[in-house]
DRENZAMAR-406821 format. One line per 10 residues: their letters; for each residue x, y, z of C-alpha. Coordinates in pm, whole numbers. Example, Ala and Ser with C-alpha at 12.3 -4.5 7.8 and 13.67 -1.06 7.14 Angstrom:
<sites>
AS) 1230,-450,780 ~ 1367,-106,714
</sites>
This chain:
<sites>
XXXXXXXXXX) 8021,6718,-8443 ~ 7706,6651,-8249 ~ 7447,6461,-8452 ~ 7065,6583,-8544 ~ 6801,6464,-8319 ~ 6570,6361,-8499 ~ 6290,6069,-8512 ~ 6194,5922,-8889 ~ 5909,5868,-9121 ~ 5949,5556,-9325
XXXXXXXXXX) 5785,5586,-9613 ~ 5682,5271,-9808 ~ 5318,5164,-9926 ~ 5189,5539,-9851 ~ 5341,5795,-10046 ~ 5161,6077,-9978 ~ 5222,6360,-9675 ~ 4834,6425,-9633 ~ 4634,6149,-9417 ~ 4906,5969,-9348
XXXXXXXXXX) 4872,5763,-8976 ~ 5212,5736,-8951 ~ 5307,6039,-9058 ~ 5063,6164,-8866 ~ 5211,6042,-8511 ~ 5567,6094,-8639 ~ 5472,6464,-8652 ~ 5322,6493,-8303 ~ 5613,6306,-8120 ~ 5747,6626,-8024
XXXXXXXXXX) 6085,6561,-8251 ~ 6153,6684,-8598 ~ 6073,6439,-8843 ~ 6312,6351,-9130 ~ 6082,6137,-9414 ~ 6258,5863,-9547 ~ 6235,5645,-9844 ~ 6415,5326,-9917 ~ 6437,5221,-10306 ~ 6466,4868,-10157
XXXXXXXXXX) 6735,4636,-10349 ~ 6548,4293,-10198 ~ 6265,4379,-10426 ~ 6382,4530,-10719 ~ 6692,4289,-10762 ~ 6425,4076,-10872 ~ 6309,4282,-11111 ~ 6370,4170,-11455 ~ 6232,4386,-11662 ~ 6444,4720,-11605
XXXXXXXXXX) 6158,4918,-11807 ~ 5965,4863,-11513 ~ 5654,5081,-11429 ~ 5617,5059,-11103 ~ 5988,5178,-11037 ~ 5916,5458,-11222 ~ 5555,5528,-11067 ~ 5734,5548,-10730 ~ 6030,5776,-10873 ~ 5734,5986,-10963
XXXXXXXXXX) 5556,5974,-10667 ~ 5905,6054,-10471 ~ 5934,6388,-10654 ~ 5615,6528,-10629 ~ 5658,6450,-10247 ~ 6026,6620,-10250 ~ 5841,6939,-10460 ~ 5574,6958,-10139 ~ 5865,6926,-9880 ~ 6069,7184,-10032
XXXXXXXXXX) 5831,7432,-9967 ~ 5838,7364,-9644 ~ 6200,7400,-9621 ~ 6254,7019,-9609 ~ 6391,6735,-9789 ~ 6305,6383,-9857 ~ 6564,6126,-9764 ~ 6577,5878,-10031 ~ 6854,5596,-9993 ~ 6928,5240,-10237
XXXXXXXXXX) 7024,4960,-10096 ~ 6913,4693,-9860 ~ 6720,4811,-9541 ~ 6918,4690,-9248 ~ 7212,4821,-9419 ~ 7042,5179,-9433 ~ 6922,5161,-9092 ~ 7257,5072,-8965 ~ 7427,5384,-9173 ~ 7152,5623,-9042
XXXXXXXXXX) 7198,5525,-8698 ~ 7515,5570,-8677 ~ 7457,5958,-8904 ~ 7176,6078,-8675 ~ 7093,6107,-8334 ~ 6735,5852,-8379 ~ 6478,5915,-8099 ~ 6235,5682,-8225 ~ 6124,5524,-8582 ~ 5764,5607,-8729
XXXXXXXXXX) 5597,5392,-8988 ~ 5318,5226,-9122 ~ 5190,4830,-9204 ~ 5285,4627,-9462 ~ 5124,4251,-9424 ~ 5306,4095,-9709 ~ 5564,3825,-9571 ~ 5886,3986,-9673 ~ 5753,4312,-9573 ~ 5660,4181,-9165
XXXXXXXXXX) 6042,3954,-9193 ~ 6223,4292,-9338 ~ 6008,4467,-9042 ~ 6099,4252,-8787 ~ 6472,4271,-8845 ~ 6506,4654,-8858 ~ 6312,4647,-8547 ~ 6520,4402,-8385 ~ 6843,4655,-8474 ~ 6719,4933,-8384
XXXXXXXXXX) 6538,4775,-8016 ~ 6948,4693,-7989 ~ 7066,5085,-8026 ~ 6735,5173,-7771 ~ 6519,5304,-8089 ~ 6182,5241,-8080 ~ 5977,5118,-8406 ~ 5628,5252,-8428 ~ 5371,5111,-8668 ~ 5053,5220,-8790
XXXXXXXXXX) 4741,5080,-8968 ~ 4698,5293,-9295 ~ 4594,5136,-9628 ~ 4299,4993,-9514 ~ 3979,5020,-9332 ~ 3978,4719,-9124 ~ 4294,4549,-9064 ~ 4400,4165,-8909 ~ 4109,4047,-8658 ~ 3921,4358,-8659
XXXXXXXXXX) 3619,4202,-8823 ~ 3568,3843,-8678 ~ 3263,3570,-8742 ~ 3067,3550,-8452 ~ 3267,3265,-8340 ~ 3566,3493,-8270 ~ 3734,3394,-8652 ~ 3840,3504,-8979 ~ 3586,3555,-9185 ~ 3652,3348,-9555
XXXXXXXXXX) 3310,3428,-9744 ~ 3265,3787,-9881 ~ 2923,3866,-9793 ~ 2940,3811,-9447 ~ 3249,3995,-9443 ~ 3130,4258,-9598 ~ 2787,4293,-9374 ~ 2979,4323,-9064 ~ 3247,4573,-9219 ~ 2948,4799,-9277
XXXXXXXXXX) 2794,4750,-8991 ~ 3142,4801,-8795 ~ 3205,5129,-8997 ~ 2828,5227,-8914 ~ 2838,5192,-8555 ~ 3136,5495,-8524 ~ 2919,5696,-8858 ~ 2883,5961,-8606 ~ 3242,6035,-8546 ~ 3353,5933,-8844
XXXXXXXXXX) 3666,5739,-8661 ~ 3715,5441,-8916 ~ 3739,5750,-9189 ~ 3840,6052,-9064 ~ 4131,6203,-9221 ~ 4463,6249,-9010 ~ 4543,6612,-9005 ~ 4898,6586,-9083 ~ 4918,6952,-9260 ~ 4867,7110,-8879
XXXXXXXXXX) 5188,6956,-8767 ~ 5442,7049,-9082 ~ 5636,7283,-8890 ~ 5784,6954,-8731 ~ 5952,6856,-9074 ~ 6342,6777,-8992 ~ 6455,7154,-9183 ~ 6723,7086,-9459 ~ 6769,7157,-9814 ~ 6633,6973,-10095
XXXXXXXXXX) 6893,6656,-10086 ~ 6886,6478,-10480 ~ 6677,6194,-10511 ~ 6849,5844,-10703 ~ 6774,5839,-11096 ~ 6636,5563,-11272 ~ 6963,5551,-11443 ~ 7147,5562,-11101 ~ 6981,5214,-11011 ~ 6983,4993,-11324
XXXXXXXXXX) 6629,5095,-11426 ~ 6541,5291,-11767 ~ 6183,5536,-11773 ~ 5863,5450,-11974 ~ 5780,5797,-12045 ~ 5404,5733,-12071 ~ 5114,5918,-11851 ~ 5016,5724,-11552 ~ 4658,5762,-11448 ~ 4564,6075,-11262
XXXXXXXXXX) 4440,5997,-10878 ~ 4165,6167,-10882 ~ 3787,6054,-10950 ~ 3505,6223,-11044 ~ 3156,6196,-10853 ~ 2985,6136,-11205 ~ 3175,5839,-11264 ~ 3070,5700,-10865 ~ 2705,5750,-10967 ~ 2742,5514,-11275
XXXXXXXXXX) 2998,5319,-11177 ~ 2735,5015,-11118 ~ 2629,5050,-11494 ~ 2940,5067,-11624 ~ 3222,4848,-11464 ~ 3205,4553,-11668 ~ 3258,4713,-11965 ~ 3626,4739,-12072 ~ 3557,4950,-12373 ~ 3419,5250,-12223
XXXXXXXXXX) 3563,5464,-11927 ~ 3399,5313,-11624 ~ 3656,5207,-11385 ~ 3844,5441,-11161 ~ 4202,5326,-11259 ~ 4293,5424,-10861 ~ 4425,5075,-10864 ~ 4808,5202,-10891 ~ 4721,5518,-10631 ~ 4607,5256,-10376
XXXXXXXXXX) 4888,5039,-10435 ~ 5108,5303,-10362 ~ 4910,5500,-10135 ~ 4917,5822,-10333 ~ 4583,5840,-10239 ~ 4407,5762,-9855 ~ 4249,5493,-9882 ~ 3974,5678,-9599 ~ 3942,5954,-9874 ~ 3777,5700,-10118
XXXXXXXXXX) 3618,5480,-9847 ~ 3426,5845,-9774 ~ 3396,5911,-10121 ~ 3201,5513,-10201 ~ 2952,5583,-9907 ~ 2829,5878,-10035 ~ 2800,5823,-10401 ~ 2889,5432,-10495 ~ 2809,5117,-10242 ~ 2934,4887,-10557
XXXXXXXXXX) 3279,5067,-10584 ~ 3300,5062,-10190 ~ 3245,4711,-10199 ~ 3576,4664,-10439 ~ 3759,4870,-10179 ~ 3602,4612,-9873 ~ 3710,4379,-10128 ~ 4069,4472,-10084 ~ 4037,4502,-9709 ~ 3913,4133,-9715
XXXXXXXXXX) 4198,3999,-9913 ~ 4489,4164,-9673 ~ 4271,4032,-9368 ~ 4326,3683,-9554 ~ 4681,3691,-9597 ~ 4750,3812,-9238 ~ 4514,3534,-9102 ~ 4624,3241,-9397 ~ 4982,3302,-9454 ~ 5007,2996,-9675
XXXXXXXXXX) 4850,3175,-9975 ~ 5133,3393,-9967 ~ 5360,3123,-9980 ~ 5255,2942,-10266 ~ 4971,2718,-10152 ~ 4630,2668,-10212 ~ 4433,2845,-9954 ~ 4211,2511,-9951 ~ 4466,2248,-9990 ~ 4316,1981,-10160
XXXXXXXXXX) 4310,2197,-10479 ~ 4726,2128,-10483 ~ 4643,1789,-10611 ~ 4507,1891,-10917 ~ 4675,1748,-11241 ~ 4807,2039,-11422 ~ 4945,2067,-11752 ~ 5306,2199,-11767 ~ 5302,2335,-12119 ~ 5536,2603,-12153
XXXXXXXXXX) 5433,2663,-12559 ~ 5083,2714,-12420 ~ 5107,2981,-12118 ~ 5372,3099,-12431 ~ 5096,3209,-12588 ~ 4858,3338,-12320 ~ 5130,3557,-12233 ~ 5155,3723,-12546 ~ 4770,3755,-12625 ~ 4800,3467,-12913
XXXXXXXXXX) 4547,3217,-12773 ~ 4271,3301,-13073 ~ 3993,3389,-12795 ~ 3969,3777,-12851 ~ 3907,3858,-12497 ~ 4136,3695,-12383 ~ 4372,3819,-12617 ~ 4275,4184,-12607 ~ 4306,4149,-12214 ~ 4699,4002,-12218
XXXXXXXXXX) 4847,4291,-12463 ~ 4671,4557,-12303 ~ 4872,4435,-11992 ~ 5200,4394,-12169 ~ 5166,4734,-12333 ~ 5034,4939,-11994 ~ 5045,4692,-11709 ~ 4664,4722,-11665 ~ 4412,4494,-11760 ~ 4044,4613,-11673
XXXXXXXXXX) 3876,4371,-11340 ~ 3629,4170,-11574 ~ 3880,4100,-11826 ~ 4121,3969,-11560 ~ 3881,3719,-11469 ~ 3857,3594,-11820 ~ 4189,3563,-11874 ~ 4272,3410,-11557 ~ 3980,3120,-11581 ~ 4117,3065,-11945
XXXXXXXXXX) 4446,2991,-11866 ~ 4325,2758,-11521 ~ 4033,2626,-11702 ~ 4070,2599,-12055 ~ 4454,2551,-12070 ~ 4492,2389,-11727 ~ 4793,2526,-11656 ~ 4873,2590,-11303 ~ 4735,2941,-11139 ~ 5014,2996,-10965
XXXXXXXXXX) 5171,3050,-11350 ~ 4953,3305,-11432 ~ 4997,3444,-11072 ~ 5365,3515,-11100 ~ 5336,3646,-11450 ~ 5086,3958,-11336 ~ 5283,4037,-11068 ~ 5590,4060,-11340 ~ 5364,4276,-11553 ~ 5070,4460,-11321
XXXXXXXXXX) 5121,4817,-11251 ~ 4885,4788,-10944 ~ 5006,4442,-10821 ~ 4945,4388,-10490 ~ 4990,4023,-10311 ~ 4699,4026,-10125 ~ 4425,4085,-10422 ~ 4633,3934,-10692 ~ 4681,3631,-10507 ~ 4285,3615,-10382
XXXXXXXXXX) 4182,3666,-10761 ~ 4376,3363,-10925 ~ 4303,3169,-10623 ~ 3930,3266,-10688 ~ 3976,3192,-11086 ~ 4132,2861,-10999 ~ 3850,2763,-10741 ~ 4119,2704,-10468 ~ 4062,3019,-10255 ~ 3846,3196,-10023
XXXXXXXXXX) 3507,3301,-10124 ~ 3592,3121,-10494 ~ 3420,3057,-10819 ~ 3317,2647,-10791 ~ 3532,2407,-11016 ~ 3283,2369,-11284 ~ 3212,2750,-11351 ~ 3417,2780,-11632 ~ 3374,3123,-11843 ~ 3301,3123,-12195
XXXXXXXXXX) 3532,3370,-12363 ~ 3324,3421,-12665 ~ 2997,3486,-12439 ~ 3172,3688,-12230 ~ 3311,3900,-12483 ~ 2954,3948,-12645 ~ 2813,4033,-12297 ~ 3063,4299,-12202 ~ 3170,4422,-12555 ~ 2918,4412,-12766
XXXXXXXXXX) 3028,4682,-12991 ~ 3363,4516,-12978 ~ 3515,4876,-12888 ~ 3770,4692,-12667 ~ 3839,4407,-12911 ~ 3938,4635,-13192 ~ 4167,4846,-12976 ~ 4407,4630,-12897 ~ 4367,4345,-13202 ~ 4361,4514,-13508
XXXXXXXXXX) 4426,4238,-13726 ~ 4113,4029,-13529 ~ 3925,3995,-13851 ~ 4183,3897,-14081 ~ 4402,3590,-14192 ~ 4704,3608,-13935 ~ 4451,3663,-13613 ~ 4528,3269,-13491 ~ 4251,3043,-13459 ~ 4134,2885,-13098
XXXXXXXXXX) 4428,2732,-12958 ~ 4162,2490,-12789 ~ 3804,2421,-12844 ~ 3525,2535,-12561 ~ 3348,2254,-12549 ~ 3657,2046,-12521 ~ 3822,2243,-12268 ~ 3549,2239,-12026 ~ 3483,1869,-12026 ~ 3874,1872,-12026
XXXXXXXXXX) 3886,2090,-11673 ~ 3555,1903,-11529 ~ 3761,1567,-11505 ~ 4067,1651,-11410 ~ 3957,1859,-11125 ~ 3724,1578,-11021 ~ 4022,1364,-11030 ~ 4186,1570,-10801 ~ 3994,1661,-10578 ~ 3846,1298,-10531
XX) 3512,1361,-10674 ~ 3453,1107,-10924
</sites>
């Protein structure tokens, strides 16, 4: 039997068919396209917890996809297993003209990359890939000196100022057209997709957040961000870490109605531009190195109880369950709770680190890794060594009506809510000489 000719769409970090780059190219290549997704057995064989969120976010995502591709008298391709494995099997099912997908900087993601490439180079396949879930990507915005920029503000000024100079075309944020090229979808009834069941995992059940966002919400956005007990965020977090949502759509979308929430989306640009330019924070190190002498505190009863919200700072506290019970804590409260445990418990960031990417919903490398780093003082752009938060001032600041507080510690005012596992004042003078210890500052 002669074998389909087709080319693929690998589908990974952008799991959407509209605005997709490279979908978008896949389409025009002048072959059908047959998508492709690949429930990827590297990753979730490290998966402990097989109630896992993001698993099921993905199945999700997968079968609203399938629903779209079915009316267009298509099917998604969705395979478990280990990716060279899969791209060996599909070469040998169907006739592969050429492979279409898009970036992924994280260091597994650019080593699996590499060695499908490398196979398929071998069978005369070529590998295509596109920039998609961000703006600016690798060296596109460089210091005057030609390098990497590792301060925020100046980062952000010539992102801007790079996205201003095309305004008129609209090139950094123009949406690829992919619906004009459907007809190009590889035709073939709807072919099942894995269960949960199918591959060891078991579903939530629970609502994730819708992807849209409202324009009122943009406008007070500024006002309202730092509050965790009132609706002020966007909860797009999960969207963009899955690319349900074009990340050009909401770029669009922050220019015209919110510069503050278009600076957390440079924000995110700024952290993948560090981990493709710094590869050592993704492997574990300090992205300035003399913070890896620090003296930390390897108490296991301690991080025992940050992880289960039983330190006796409320904030802190409120900020940990509402993670274990939805896998999303709110941006100002992650800050809290990440300078607590670094600060006040001393106890290594690269703890705290592992243990949101466990629980996060929306966990991505690139920020998670820039926002402990930042907590700690050892990264890019960070908060100094001797800014240490105060929990209770915080919590005063940002939720004064203690809206947030109650929500998630109901028994805060009574006998069994714990008292401060550590005092303030102690902690801080604590954290002050250690870190001047290590870092040779005394």
């Amino acid at each position: 039997m002669s074998k389909s000719r087709v080319a693929i769409f690998w589908f990974r970090r952008d799991l959407r068919l509209h605005d997709n780059a490279g979908l978008y190219h896949a389409l025009k290549s002048g072959f059908q396209v047959l998508p492709l997704f690949i429930f990827d057995r590297a990753i979730l064989d490290e998966l402990e917890e097989k109630q896992d969120r993001r698993v099921e976010f993905i199945a999700n995502a997968l079968s609203d996809m399938q629903q779209q591709l079915k009316g267009l008298n298509s099917s998604l391709m969705v395979k478990y297993g280990f990716p060279e494995n899969i791209w060996q099997e599909l070469s040998e099912d169907f006739d592969i003209q050429a492979v279409y997908t898009n970036h992924d900087y994280e260091p597994y993601a650019q080593t699996r990359d590499k060695a499908v490439a490398n196979l398929l180079k071998e069978k005369g396949i070529p590998f295509h890939s596109f920039k998609d879930q961000v703006i600016f990507e690798k060296e596109e915005i460089l210091s005057g000196q030609n390098t990497p920029y590792t301060v925020f503000t100046p980062y952000s000024r010539k992102w801007k100022e790079k996205l201003n100079q095309a305004s008129e075309t609209g090139f950094y944020t123009k949406a690829y057209p992919t619906e004009k090229y459907y007809d190009s979808f590889f035709k073939s009834p709807a072919l099942p997709l894995p269960s949960l069941a199918e591959m060891g995992f078991e579903a939530v059940g629970e609502a994730f957040p819708t992807a849209g966002i409202r324009r009122e919400l943009l406008e007070k956005y500024h006002d309202l961000r730092d509050f965790p007990g009132v609706p002020g965020t966007s909860r797009l977090s999960v969207h963009l870490r899955f690319g349900t949502v074009s990340i050009r759509e909401l770029a669009r979308k922050g220019l015209a109605h919110s510069q503050t929430w278009l600076n957390e989306l440079i924000w995110r640009d700024f952290y993948q531009q560090i981990l493709w330019n710094f590869p050592h924070v993704g492997e574990g190190k300090a992205f300035r190195p003399e913070y890896d002498r620090i003296g930390w505190r390897k108490d296991v009863a301690d991080f025992d109880a940050w992880c289960a919200g039983k330190t006796g700072y409320p904030l802190v506290d409120a900020g940990m369950r509402e993670l274990n019970a939805t896998g999303f804590m709110h941006n100002r409260v992650r800050m809290v709770t990440a300078s607590f445990l670094v600060k006040h418990l001393l106890i290594d960031w690269r703890w705290g680190e592992a243990y949101f990417a466990k629980k996060l919903l929306d966990y991505d490398l690139a920020s998670n890794n820039g926002g402990w780093q930042w907590a700690a003082g050892s990264g890019t752009d960070a908060a100094p060594y001797f800014r240490i938060f105060n929990p209770t001032t915080q919590a005063q600041k940002f939720d004064p009506q203690r809206l947030y507080l109650k929500k998630w510690i109901p028994e805060l005012n009574s006998l069994s809510y714990p008292n401060p596992m550590v005092d303030h004042a102690f902690a801080r003078e604590r954290c002050l000489r250690v870190y001047k210890q290590g870092l040779g500052k005394e």
